[in-house]
Every structure is written in C-alpha cells, then in structure tokens.
C-alpha positions as CSV (number, residue, x, y, z in Angstrom):
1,X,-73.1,96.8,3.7
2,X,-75.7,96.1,6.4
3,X,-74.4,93.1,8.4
4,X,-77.2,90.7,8.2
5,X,-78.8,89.2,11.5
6,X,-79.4,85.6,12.5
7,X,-75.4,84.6,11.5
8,X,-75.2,82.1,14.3
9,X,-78.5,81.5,14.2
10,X,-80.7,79.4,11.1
11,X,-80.7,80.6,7.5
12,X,-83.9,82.9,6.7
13,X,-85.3,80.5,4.0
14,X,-83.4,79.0,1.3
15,X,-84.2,81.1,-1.5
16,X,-81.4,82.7,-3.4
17,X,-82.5,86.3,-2.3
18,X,-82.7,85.1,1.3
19,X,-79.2,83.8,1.3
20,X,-77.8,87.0,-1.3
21,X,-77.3,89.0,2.4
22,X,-74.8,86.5,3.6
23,X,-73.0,85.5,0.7
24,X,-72.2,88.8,0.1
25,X,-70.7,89.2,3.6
26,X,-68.9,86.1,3.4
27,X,-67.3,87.6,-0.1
28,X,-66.2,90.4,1.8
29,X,-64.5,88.8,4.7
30,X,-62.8,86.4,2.3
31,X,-61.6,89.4,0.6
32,X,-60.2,90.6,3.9
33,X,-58.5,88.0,5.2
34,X,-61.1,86.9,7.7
35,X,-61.4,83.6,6.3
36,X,-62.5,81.9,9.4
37,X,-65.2,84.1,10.3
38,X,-66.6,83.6,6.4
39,X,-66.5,80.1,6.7
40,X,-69.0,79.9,9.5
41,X,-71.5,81.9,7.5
42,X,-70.7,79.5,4.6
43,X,-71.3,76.2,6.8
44,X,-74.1,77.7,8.0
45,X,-75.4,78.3,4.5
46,X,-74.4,75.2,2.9
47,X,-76.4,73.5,6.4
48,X,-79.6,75.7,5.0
49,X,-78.6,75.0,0.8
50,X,-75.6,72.3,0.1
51,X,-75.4,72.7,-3.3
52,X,-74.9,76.6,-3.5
53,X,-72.7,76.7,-5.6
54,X,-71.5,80.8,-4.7
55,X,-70.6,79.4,-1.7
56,X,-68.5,76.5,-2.5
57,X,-66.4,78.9,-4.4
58,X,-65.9,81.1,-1.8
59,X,-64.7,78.3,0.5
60,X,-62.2,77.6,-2.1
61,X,-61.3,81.0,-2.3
62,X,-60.9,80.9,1.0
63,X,-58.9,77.5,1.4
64,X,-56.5,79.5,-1.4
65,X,-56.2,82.4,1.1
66,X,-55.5,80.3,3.8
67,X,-52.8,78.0,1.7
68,X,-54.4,75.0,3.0
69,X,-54.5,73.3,-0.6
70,X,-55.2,69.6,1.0
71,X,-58.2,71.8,2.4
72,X,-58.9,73.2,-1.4
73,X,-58.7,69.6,-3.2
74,X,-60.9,68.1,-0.5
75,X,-63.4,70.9,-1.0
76,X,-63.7,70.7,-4.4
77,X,-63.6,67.0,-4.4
78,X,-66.8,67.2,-2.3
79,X,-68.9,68.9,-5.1
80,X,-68.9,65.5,-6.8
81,X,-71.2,64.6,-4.2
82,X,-73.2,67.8,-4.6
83,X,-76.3,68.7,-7.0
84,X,-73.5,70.8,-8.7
85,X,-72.9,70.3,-12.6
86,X,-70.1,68.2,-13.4
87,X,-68.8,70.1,-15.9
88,X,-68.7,72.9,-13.1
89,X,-66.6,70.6,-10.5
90,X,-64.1,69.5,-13.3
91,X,-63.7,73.1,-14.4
92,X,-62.7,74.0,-10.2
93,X,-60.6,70.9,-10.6
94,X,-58.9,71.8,-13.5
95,X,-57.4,75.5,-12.3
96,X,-56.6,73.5,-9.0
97,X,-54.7,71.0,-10.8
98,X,-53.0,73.0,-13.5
99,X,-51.4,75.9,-10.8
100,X,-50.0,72.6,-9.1
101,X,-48.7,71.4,-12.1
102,X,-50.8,67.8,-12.2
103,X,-51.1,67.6,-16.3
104,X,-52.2,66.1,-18.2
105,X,-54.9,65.6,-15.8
106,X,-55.6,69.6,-15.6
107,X,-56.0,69.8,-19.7
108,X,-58.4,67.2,-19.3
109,X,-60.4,69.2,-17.2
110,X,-59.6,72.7,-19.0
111,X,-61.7,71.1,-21.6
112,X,-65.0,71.3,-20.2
113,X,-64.6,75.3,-20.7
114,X,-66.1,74.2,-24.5
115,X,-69.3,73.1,-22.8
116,X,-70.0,75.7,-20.0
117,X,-71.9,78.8,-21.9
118,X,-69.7,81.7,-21.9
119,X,-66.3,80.7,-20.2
120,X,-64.9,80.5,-24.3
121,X,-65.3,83.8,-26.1
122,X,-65.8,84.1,-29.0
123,X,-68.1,81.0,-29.8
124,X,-67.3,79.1,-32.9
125,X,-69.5,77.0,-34.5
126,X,-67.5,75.5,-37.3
127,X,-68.8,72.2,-39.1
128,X,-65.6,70.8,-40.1
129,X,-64.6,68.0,-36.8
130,X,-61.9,68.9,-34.0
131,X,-58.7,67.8,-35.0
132,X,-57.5,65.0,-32.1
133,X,-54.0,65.1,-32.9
134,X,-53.4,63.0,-35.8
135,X,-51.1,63.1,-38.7
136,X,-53.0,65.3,-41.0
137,X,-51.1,65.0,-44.2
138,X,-52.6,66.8,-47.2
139,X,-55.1,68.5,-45.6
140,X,-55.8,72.0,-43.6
141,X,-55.6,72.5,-40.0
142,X,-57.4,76.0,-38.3
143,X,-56.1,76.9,-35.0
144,X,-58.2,79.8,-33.6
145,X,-57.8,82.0,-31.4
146,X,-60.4,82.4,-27.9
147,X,-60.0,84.7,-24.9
148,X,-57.5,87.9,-24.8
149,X,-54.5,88.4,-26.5
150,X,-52.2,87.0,-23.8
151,X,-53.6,83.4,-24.5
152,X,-53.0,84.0,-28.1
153,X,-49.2,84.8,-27.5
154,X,-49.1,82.0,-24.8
155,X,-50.1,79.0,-26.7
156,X,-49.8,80.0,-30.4
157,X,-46.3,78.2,-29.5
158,X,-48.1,75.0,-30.0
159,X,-48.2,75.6,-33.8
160,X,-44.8,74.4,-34.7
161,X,-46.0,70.8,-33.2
162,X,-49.3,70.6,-35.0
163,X,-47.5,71.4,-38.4
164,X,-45.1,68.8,-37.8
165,X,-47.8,66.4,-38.2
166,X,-49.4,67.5,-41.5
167,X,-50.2,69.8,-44.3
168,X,-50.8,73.7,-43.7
169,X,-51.6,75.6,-40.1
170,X,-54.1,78.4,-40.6
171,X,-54.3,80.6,-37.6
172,X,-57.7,83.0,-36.9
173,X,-56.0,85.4,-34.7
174,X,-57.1,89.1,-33.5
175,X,-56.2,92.1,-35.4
176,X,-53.8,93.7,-33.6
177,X,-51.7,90.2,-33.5
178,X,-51.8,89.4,-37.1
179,X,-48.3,90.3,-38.3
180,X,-46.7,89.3,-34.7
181,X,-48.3,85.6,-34.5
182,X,-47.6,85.9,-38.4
183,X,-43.5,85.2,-37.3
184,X,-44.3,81.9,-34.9
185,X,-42.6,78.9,-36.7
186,X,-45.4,76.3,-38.2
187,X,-48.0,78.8,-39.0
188,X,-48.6,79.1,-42.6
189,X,-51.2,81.6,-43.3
190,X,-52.6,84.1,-40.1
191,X,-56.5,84.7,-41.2
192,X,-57.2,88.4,-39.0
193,X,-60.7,88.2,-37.3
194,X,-63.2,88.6,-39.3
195,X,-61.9,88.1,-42.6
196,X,-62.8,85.4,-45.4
197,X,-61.5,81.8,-43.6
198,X,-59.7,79.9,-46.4
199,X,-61.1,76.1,-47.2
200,X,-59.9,73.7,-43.4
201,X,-60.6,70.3,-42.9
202,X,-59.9,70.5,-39.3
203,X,-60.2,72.8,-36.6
204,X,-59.6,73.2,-32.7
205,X,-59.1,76.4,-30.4
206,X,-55.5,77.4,-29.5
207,X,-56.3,76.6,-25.5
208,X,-56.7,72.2,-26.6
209,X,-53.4,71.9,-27.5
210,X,-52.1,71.9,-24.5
211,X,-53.6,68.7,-23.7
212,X,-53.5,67.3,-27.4
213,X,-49.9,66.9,-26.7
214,X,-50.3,65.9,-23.1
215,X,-48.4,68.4,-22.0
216,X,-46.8,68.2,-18.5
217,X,-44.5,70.3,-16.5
218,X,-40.9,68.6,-18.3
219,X,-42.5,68.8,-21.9
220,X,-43.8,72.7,-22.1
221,X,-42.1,74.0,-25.4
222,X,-40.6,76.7,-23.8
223,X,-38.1,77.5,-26.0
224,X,-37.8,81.4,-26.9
225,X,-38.0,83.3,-28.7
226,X,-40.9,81.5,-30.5
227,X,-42.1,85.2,-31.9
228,X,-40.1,88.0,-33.1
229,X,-40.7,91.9,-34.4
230,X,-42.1,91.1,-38.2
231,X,-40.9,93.1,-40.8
232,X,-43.5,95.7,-40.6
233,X,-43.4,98.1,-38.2
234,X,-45.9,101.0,-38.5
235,X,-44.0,103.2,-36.4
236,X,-40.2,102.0,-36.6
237,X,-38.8,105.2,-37.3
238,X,-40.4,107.1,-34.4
239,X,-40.0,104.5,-31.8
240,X,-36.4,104.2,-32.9
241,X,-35.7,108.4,-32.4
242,X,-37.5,107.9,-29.3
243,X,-35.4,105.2,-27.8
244,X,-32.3,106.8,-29.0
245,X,-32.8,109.6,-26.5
246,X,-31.9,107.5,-23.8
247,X,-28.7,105.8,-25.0
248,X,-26.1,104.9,-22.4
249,X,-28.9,104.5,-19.4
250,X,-30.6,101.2,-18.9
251,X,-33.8,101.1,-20.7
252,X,-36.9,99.4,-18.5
253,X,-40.8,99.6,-19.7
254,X,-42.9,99.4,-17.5
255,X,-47.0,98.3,-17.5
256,X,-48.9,99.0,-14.4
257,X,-52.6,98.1,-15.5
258,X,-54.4,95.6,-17.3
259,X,-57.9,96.0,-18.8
260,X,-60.3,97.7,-17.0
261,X,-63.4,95.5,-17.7
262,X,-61.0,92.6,-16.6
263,X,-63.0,91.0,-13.4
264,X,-59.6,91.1,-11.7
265,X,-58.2,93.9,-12.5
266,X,-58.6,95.8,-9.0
267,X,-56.5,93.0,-7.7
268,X,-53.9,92.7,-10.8
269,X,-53.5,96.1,-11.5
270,X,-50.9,98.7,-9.5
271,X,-52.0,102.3,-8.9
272,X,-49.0,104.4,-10.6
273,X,-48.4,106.3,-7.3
274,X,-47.3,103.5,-5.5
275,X,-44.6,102.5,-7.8
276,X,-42.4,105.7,-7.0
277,X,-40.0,103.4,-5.0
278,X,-38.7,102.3,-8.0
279,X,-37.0,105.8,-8.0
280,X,-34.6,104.6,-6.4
281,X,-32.9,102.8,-8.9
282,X,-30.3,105.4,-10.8
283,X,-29.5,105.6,-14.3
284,X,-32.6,104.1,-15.7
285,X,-34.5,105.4,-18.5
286,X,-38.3,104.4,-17.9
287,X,-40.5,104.1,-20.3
288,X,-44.0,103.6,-20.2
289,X,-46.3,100.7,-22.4
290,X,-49.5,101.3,-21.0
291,X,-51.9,102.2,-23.1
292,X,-54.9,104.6,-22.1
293,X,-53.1,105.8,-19.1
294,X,-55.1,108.9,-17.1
295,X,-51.9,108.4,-15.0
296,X,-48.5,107.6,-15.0
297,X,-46.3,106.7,-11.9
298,X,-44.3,109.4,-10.8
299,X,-40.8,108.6,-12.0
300,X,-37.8,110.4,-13.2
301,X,-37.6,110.7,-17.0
302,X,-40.6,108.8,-17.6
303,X,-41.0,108.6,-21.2
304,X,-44.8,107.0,-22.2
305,X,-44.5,104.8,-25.4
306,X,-48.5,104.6,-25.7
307,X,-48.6,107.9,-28.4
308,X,-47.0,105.7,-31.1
309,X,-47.8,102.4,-30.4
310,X,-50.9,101.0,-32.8
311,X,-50.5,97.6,-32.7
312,X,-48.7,94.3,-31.3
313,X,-45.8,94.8,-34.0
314,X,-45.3,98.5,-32.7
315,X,-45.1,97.2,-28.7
316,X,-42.8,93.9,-30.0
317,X,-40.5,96.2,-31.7
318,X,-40.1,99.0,-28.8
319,X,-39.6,95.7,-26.2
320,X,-36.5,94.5,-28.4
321,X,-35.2,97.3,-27.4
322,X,-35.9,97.5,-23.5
323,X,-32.6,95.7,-20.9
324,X,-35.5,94.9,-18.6
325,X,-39.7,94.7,-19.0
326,X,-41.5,95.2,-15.5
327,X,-45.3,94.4,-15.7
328,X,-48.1,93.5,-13.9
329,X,-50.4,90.4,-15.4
330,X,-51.2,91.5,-18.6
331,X,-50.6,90.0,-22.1
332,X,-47.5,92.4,-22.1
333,X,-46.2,89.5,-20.0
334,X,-46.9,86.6,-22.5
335,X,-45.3,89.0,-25.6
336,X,-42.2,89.7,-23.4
337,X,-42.2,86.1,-22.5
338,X,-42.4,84.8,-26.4
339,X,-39.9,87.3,-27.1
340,X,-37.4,86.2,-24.8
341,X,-37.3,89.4,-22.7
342,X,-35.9,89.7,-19.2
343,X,-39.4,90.5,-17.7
344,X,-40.5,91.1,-13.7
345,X,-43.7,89.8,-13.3
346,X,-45.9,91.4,-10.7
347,X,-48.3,89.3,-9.6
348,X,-51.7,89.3,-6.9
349,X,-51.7,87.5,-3.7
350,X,-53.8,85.0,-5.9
351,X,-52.6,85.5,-9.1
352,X,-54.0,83.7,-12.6
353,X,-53.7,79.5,-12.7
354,X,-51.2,80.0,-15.5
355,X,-48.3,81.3,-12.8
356,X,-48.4,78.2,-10.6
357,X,-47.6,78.8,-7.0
358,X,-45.2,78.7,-4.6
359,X,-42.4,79.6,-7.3
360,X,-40.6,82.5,-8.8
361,X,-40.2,81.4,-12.1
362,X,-42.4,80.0,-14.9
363,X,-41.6,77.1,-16.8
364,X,-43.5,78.8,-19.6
365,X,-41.1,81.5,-19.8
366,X,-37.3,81.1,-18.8
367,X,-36.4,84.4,-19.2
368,X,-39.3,85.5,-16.8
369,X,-39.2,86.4,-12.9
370,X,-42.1,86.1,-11.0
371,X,-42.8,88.8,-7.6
372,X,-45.8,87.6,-5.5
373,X,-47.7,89.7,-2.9
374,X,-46.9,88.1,0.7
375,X,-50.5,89.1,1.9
376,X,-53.7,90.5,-0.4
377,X,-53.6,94.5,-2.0
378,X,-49.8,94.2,-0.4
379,X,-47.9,95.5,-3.6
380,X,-45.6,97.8,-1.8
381,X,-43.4,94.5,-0.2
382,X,-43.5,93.4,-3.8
383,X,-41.8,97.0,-5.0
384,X,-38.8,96.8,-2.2
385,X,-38.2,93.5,-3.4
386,X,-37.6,94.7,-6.8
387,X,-35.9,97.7,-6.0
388,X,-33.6,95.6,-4.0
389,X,-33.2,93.2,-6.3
390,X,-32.0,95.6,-9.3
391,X,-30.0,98.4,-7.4
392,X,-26.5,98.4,-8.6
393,X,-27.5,95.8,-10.9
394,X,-29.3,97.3,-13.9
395,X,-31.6,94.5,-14.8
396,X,-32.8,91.7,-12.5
397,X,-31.2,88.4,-11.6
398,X,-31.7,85.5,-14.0
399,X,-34.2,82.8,-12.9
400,X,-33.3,79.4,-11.4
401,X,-35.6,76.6,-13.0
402,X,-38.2,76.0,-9.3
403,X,-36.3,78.9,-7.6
404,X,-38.9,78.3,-4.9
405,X,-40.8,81.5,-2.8
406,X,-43.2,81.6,0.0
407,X,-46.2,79.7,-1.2
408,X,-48.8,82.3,-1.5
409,X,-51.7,80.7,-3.1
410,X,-53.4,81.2,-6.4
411,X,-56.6,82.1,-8.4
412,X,-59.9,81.0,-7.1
413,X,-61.4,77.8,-9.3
C-alpha cells in the first residue's frame, strides 16, 4: 500500500474516503506491532473526525497489543462521550469486560448484540416474549441456537438450569449437532434447523443465559462432561477399525484450521507445515480432525479422520477415543471441552473474549489447557512449549484452576 502523505501534517478533509488512506495504514501498523506509530495517525484522525468509529477500534486494538488494559477501559470509556452509538460502546465494553472476567456486568453488555443488525445470525423473529428467567411451570421454553457451532456446544450447558425451573426445554439447534446437543441433561426435544418448531410459550437465544443466571467467574456450570457420544453413530464401525490400528501408542487428534470465511482465521489458524515440531514426540499415533484439508502437517503416521466423519456424533465418538485433543480455536475445542477431553488449546496473540487473558486455563473447561502466542503470527514458541510440555509424558499436564501465564492480551472489542 502507498504510504499516504501529510501524516504529521492536517487530515485531507474529513470525508470517509479522504481518511480510508490512513486508516488503512494505521490497520497495518497495528497489525505489525507498530502500535505507537499507528496511534499518531489515529490522534491525528480523531483531531480531523472524533467520532470515527474505525479508528477507535484500532486504538483498542492497539491498547490490547500493547497490554495496557487501563489504557483499553479508558479508551472505550471515552466513546460515551463520542457521537458513537451506545449500543456500539456497550458492545466494546462488554468483550472488555467479559475476557477480564467483570460479570455479570459483561452479559449485560453482550446483550446489546440483539439490537446491532447483523452481530446475531441467524435473525429470529418469534412472537412469543423472551423468557427473563422465571419459573415456567406448565409451559414450553425454546432455547435457540445463534452463531457457529462452538457457541452451541458452549452454552447449550445452560439448559439443565432453565429446565429446573419449569415445564419442557426445546432446543433449535444446527443439523450436524442434533443427536450430540440431543444428550445435554434438561433438554427435552432438539428441533434440527429448519424443521416444524413444536407449540413454545417462551423463547430466548442460547448466548442470554449466561446473564439470565448472572453468571460470574465462581458460578460457571463447568461441570463435564455435560455431552456425551449419542447412541447413533453413522460411522461407529469404521472409526472403531480405524482407531484400532493404533493400539498400544498414545492416540492425539489434532485440528490446525478453523473456517475459512472466519474474519480471523489468518490469525487463529496454523499452517500444517509448521507443526512438524511436534515430531518430536515418540510413540504417538496422530490423527487428523480437520475437515476439508488441501494439507496435512507433516507428521509420522498421520492418520486423517475427515473421510468418515459426517457429523458432530461421528467427531464426538472418534474424540472418546483420543488420550489427548490438540486444536487451534475452533468449535473442536468447545466439543472436547463438553466432553471432558484433555484438550491443548492453541490460541492467537489476541485470541477470542471467551479465553480470558493472562491464564492458561479456562474456567469453562477444567479439563482444557490453554497455549498463547508471546508476540502476533508467533505460533512456533507456542509448538516448543507443547512439545516440551508432553515429551516423555504422553498427554499434557493437568490444569491448575488460574495457573497464571504472561498476559498477552485479547480480542479487539
């Protein structure tokens, strides 16, 4: 990109074009690590525009990079003041607040996603009222699904607590979870997308429950396993012949990529080649979960899975029988996670709100370790530490409750 003129200079106009030059330059030096250098194009266009809002993001991004979080907060804090949408600065202030564990408050916030146009996918538009946490005895209650399948497996956990105030729990849920989210205790009936929705008298997304049981950090249900492998298993018989092969060695999957239309996935997602450290760990049987693969890392006896797996049930029931899962952020991580599996979690420099900071395990998941980048795109400190970690040990080291690691910052608000 050309490097625009007049940086120290005054803005050229105040027009969104006219400012698109620098904002995009300020983007990339964030991105870099050159946070100080992108802040003074960002004062200088907030001087020319104060309520950009493209800019006060990238200042936050910045303030994460930096892991000045009094910095963040105070930033953030200052759109109040701003011609910015409320519902905009609450949403910031909600991923700010939720990675440092301030909830309720955070759930609060998270709620505004309901009112911002496209940040809840799909929309529903049901005309039965949002259930606000009362008893519901005799009636119906529809918890549906929004987002990917990770949040799905994440907080269809919640169900158990909603049926212990009423009647029966429906659960809209995507496809390829329907027999899996089928097993979590308190859902009655699991209605697959796009089928015929019994009769409800009350509905609310999956994500609101959080804070309809003001959930903070000490009262996360995070007991697991909350799911387990249903009964029907499309591929049960080849999975099992497969995994037989590799008897007597220790058995570790291994998921390198999320989605590729995911807006992060350049920064969450590991390029197979540099996880051929990992061969240094002896008598391990790999095998591969990723689906769609072009490539797959280059490691001895790697076995891909991805052939006969066709749905959530298929991938639950090939885990139960992995010692170990190693993944990057995917909703592999949440199914591991709900199914009690040792799991190494791989995680960006400024990873998703839902990991926190500064810690290497997740009071979500207790049987879940998390890895963090030191510096951005630095995944090959974050492979040595895993190899060294599990040589001569076979599958990694339990997690402390707030085993504590260097605080590397977070997602951007």
């Amino acid at each position: 990109m050309k490097k625009p003129k007049n940086i120290r200079g005054s803005m050229p106009g105040n027009s969104p074009r006219a400012l698109e030059p620098f904002l995009e330059q300020a983007a990339i030096l964030v991105k870099e690590g050159s946070t100080t250098k992108a802040r003074l194009i960002l004062y200088q266009v907030l001087r020319s525009t104060p309520g950009d809002r493209m800019a006060h993001l990238l200042l936050n991004h910045a303030a994460l990079m930096d892991g000045d979080l009094g910095g963040l907060r105070r930033a953030v804090e200052l759109q109040r003041t701003l011609p910015i949408p409320p519902d905009i600065v609450a949403w910031n202030l909600s991923h700010l607040n939720l990675r440092l564990g301030v909830m309720p408050q955070g759930w609060d916030e998270y709620e505004v996603r309901c009112r911002i146009p496209g940040l809840v996918i799909p929309e529903r538009h049901f005309s039965q009222p949002r259930w606000n946490g009362e008893p519901f005895p005799g009636k119906t209650l529809l918890l549906h699904y929004e987002q990917g399948f990770g949040d799905t497996l994440m907080f269809v956990r919640y169900a158990r607590r909603a049926k212990a105030l009423g009647g029966l729990v429906l659960l809209d849920a995507q496809v390829p979870l329907a027999d899996l989210v089928a097993t979590c205790p308190g859902v009655d009936e699991v209605v697959p997308e796009g089928s015929p929705i019994p009769p409800f008298d009350l509905q609310l997304p999956l994500l609101s429950l959080p804070r309809i049981f003001q959930t903070d950090l000490a009262s996360i249900p995070a007991e697991v396993p909350y799911l387990s492998v249903p009964q029907r298993v499309p591929n049960r018989v080849g999975i099992q012949d497969l995994l037989a092969r590799s008897n007597g060695r220790v058995k570790i999957g291994l998921s390198w990529a999320g989605s590729a239309i995911h807006t992060r996935d350049a920064q969450r997602s590991i390029a197979p080649g540099a996880l051929s450290p990992l061969n240094a760990l002896r008598e391990v049987a790999w095998h591969g979960f990723q689906l769609g693969a072009t490539e797959i890392p280059p490691l001895h006896g790697m076995t891909s899975l991805a052939p006969i797996l066709s749905n959530f049930s298929d991938t639950a029931f090939a885990l139960s029988g992995m010692d170990l899962l190693i993944t990057v952020d995917t909703a592999m991580a949440h199914l591991a996670g709900a199914l009690g599996i040792p799991t190494l979690l791989l995680v960006s420099y400024i990873p998703d709100w839902r990991w926190m900071m500064g810690r290497a395990d997740s009071p979500w998941y207790p049987t879940l370790r998390i890895y963090r980048q030191p510096k951005p795109n630095d995944w090959g400190t974050v492979i040595r530490q895993v190899v060294e970690d599990l040589s001569g040990e076979g599958v990694g080291p339990e997690p402390g409750p707030g085993d504590q690691v260097p605080d590397n910052g977070a997602d951007q608000p």
